[in-house]
C-alpha positions as CSV (number, residue, x, y, z in Angstrom):
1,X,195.2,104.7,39.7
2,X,191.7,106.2,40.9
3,X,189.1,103.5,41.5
4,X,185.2,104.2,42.5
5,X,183.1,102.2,44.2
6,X,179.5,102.0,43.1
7,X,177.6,103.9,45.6
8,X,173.9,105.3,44.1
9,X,173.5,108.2,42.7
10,X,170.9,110.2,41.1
11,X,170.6,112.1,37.6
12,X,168.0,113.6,35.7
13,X,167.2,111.4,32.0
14,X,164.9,112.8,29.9
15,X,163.0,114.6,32.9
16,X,162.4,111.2,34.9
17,X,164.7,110.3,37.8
18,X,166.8,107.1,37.5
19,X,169.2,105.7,40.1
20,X,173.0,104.9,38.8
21,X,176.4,104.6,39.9
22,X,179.6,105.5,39.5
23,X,181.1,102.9,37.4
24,X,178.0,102.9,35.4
25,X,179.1,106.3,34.3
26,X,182.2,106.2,33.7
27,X,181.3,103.1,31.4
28,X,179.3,105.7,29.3
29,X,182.6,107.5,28.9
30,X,184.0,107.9,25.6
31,X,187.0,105.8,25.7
32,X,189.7,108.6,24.9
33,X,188.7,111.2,27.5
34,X,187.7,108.9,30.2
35,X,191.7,109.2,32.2
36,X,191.3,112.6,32.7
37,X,188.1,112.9,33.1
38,X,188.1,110.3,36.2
39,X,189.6,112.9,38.8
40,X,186.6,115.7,38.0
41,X,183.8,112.9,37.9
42,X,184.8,112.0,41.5
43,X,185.0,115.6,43.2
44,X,181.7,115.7,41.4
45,X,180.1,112.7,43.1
46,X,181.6,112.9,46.1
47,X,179.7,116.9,46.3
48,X,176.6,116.5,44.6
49,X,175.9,112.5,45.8
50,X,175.1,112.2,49.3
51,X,173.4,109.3,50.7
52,X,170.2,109.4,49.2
53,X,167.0,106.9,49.5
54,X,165.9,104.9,47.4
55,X,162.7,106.9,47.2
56,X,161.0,109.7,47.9
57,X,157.3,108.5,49.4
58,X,156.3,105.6,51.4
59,X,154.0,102.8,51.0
60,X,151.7,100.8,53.1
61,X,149.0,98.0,52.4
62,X,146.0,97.8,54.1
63,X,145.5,94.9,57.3
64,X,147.8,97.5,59.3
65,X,151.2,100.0,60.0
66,X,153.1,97.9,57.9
67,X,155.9,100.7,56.7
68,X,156.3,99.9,52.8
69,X,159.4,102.1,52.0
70,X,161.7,104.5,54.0
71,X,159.9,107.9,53.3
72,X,161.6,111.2,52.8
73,X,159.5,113.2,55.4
74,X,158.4,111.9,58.7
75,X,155.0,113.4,58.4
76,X,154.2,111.2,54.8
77,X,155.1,108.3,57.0
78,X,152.9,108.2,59.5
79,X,149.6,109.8,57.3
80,X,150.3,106.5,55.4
81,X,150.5,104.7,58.0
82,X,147.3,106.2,60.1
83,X,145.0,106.1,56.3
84,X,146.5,102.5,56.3
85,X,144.7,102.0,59.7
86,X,141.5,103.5,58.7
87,X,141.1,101.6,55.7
88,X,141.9,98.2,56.9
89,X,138.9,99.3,60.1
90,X,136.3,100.4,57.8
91,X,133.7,97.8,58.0
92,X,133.1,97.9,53.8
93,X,137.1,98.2,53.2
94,X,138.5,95.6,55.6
95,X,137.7,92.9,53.2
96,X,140.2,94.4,50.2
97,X,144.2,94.7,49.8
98,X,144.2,98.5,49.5
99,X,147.7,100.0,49.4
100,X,148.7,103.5,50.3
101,X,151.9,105.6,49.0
102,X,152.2,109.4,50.0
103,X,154.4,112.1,48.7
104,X,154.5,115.4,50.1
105,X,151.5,115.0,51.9
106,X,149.5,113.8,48.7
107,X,148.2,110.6,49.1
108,X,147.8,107.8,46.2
109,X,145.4,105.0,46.6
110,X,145.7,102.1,44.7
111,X,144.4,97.8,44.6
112,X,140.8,96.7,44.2
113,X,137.2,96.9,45.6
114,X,134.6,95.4,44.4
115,X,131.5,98.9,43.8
116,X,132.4,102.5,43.1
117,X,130.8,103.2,46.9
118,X,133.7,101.8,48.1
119,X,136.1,103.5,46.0
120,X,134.4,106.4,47.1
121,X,134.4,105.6,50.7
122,X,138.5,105.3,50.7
123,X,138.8,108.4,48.8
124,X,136.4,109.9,51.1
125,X,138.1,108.5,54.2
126,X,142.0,109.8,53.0
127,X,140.6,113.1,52.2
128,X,139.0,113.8,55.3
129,X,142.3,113.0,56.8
130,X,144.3,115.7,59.0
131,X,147.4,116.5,56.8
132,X,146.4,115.0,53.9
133,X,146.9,117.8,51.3
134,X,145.7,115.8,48.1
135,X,144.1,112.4,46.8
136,X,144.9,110.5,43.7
137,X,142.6,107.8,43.5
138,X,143.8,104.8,41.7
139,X,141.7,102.1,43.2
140,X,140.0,99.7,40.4
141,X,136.4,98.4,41.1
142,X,135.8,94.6,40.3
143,X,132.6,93.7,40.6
144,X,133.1,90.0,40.9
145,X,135.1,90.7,43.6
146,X,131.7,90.6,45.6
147,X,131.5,86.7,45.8
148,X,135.7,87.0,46.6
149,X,135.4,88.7,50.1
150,X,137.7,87.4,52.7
151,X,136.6,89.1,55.6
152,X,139.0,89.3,58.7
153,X,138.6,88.4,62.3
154,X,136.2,89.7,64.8
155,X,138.3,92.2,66.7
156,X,137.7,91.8,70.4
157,X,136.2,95.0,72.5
158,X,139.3,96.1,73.6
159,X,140.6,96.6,70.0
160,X,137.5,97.9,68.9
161,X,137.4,100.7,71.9
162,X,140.7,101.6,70.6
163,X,140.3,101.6,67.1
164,X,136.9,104.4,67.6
165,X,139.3,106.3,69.8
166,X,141.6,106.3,67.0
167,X,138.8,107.2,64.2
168,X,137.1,110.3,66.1
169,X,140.8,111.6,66.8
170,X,141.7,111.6,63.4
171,X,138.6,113.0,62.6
172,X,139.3,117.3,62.9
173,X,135.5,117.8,64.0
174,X,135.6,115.3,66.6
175,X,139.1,114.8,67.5
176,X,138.5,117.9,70.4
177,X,134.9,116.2,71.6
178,X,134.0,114.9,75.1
179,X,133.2,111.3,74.1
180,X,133.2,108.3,76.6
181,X,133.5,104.5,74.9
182,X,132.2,101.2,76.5
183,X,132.2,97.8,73.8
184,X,130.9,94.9,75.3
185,X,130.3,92.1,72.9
186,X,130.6,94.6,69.9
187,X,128.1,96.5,70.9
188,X,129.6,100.2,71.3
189,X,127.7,102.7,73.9
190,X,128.4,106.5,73.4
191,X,128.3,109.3,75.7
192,X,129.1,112.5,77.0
193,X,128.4,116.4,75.4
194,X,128.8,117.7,72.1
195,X,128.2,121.2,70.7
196,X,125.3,120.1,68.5
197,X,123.4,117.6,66.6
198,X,125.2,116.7,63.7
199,X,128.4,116.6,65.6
200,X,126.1,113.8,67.7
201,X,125.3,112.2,64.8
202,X,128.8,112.6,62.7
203,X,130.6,110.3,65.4
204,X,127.6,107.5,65.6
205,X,128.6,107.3,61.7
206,X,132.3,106.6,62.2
207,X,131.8,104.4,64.9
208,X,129.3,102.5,62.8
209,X,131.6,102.4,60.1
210,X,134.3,100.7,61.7
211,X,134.5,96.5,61.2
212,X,133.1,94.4,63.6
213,X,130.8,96.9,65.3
214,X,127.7,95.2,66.1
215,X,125.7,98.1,67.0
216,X,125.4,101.6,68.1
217,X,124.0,103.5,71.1
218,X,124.0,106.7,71.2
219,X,124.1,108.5,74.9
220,X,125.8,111.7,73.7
221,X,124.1,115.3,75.1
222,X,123.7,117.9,73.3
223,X,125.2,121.2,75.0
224,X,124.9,124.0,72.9
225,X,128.2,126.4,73.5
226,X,126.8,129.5,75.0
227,X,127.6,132.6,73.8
228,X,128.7,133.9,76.6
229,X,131.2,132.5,78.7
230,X,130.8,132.9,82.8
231,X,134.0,134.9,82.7
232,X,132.3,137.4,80.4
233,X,129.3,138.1,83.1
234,X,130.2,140.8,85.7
235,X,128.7,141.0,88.7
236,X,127.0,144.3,89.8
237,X,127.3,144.1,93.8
């Protein structure tokens, strides 16, 4: 006599995935045909039901890496994981539970804030992300969540100089800049050369954006790329 254990499987119901087992469908069986149809229903299994996970995307909550569930592809794991970071840094997001699921490198946002600027700003945030190919923004705005903030604790400077490092890395017009970082009691000094202005200006925004910054100067240069590179210039002797 054939017995199967009930490892999960999937099948397809009505166009929506649905985990199952074995026993589960034998059970659905009609009872006459279900002897001889025990033998083919197990070479089936066996073939077509590897070991699969219990999902295909992963989740993470805002406050930190905290790895929701196993995801499919490496690279949805750790964009949820880096948009988790982001989030939970931004000085106007830190205060709200904001939870992060991506699936094929589309990213869904979901929990509350309390204006539509900040729904915005999370949206705008996992967009701007490297590798994110999508954003489905579920957050909900609660206005009486204003009076409900629970903001968290001061980061010290060493957590802060990483967490800038972080943001202008994972920003793809500043990730490649020349950028030197002192904090000292919150207060974040910036310098070294960029290209141009707004590039100048574009990383004084992220680092201003980040929780627990307490202010921002701005030492960057300005070096304009030339156009010609010394390597290009011959020398007549």
């Amino acid at each position: 006599m054939l017995h199967l254990t009930g490892f999960p499987i999937r099948t397809k119901n009505g166009g929506h995935t649905m985990r199952t087992s074995a026993p589960m469908l034998l059970a659905r069986l009609p009872a006459s045909p279900r002897r001889p149809a025990v033998a083919l229903l197990a070479a089936l299994l066996l073939v077509h039901a590897p070991l699969l996970p219990a999902t295909d995307d992963t989740a993470v909550g805002n406050g930190g890496s905290d790895e929701g569930s196993v995801a499919a592809v490496p690279e949805d794991r750790r964009l949820a994981a880096r948009l988790a970071d982001l989030l939970a840094w931004d000085a106007d997001l830190a205060p709200f539970a904001l939870d992060v699921r991506v699936e094929n490198s589309i990213v869904r946002l979901s929990g509350t804030v309390a204006t539509s600027a900040q729904s915005h700003a999370a949206r705008r945030i996992a967009d701007t992300a490297e590798g994110t190919a999508g954003v489905v923004n579920a957050i909900y705005v609660d206005p009486t969540l204003v009076s409900a903030h629970n903001d968290p604790a001061q980061p010290d400077d060493a957590t802060l100089e990483h967490r800038i490092r972080q943001v202008l890395a994972a920003d793809p017009d500043l990730a490649a800049a020349d950028v030197d970082i002192q904090v000292r009691n919150a207060r974040v000094t910036l310098a070294g050369h960029m290209p141009d202005t707004e590039q100048k200006a574009r990383a004084e925004r992220r680092v201003r954006a980040l929780y627990g910054v307490d202010g921002v100067l701005n030492d960057i240069a300005v070096t304009p790329r030339s156009a010609v590179s010394p390597d290009d210039v011959q020398h007549v002797p």
